[in-house]
matplotlib code that plots the C-alpha trace (Angstrom):
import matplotlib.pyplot as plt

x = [-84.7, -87.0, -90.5, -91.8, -90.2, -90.8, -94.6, -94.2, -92.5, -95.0, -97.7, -96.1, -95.3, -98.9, -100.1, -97.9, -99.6, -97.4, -93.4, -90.1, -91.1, -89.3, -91.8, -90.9, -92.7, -90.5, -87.1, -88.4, -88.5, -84.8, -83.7, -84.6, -83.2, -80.0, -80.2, -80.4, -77.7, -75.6, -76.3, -75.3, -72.1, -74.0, -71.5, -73.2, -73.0, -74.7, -77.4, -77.6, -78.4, -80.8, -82.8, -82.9, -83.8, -86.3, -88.2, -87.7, -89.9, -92.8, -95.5, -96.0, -93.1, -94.2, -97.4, -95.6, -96.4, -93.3, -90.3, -88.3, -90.7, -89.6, -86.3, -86.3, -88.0, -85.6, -83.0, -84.0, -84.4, -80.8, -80.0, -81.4, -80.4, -77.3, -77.3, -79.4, -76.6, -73.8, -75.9, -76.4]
y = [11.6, 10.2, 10.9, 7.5, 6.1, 9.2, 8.4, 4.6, 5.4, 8.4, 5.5, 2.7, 5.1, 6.6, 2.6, 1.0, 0.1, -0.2, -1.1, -0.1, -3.1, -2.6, -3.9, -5.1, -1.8, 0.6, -1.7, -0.8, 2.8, 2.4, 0.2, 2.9, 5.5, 3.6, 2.9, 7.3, 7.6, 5.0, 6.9, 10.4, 8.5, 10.0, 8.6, 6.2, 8.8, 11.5, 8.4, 8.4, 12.1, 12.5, 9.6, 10.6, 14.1, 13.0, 11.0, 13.5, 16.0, 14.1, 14.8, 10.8, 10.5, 12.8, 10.9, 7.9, 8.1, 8.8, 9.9, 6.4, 4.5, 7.6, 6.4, 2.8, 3.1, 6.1, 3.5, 0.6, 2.8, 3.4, 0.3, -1.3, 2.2, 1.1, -2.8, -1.4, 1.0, -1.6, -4.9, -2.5]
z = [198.0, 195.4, 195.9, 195.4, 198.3, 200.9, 200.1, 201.1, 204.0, 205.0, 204.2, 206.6, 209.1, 208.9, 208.9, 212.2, 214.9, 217.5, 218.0, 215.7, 213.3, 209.5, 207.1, 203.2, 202.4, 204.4, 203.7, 199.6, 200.1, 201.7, 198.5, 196.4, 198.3, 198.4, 194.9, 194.4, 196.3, 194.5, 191.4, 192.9, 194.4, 197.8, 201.5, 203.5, 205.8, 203.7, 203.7, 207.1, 207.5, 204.6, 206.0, 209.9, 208.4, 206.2, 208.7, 211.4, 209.0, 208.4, 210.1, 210.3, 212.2, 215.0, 215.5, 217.0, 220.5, 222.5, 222.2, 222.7, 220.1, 218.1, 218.6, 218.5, 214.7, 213.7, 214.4, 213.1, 209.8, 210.0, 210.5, 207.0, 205.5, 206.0, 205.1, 202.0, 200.9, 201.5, 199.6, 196.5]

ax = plt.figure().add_subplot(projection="3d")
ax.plot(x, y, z, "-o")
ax.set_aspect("equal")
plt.show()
């Protein structure tokens, strides 16, 4: 996981107000850790995990208030994880 891009996405998830929104910020942090796991010829699915477990670890993340907003953004981070992994 490079660093760079855990820090953006502490910093936009630290910075949301309110509802699972995906900002060009967050979708950069993905694009870069895409691009690391292009380079360490990672599975999307190895992607998939690091990403959820990542984000599940930051104390950030556990600020969200409740535990489907939790979900709904944990998704929609998996969700351009994945068209991220599959453009590059």
């Amino acid at each position: 996981m490079p660093p760079h891009a855990v820090e953006i996405l502490r910093d936009c998830i630290d910075g949301r107000k309110s509802a699972p929104v995906i900002n060009e910020k967050i979708r950069e942090a993905l694009v870069l850790i895409c691009d690391e796991a292009h380079k360490s010829d990672a599975m999307p699915e190895q992607v998939i995990i690091a990403v959820k477990e990542m984000c599940t670890s930051l104390p950030e993340y556990q600020h969200i208030r409740g535990a489907r907003e939790r979900g709904a953004f944990l998704s929609s981070l998996v969700t351009v994880a994945i068209e991220e992994y599959y453009r590059g």
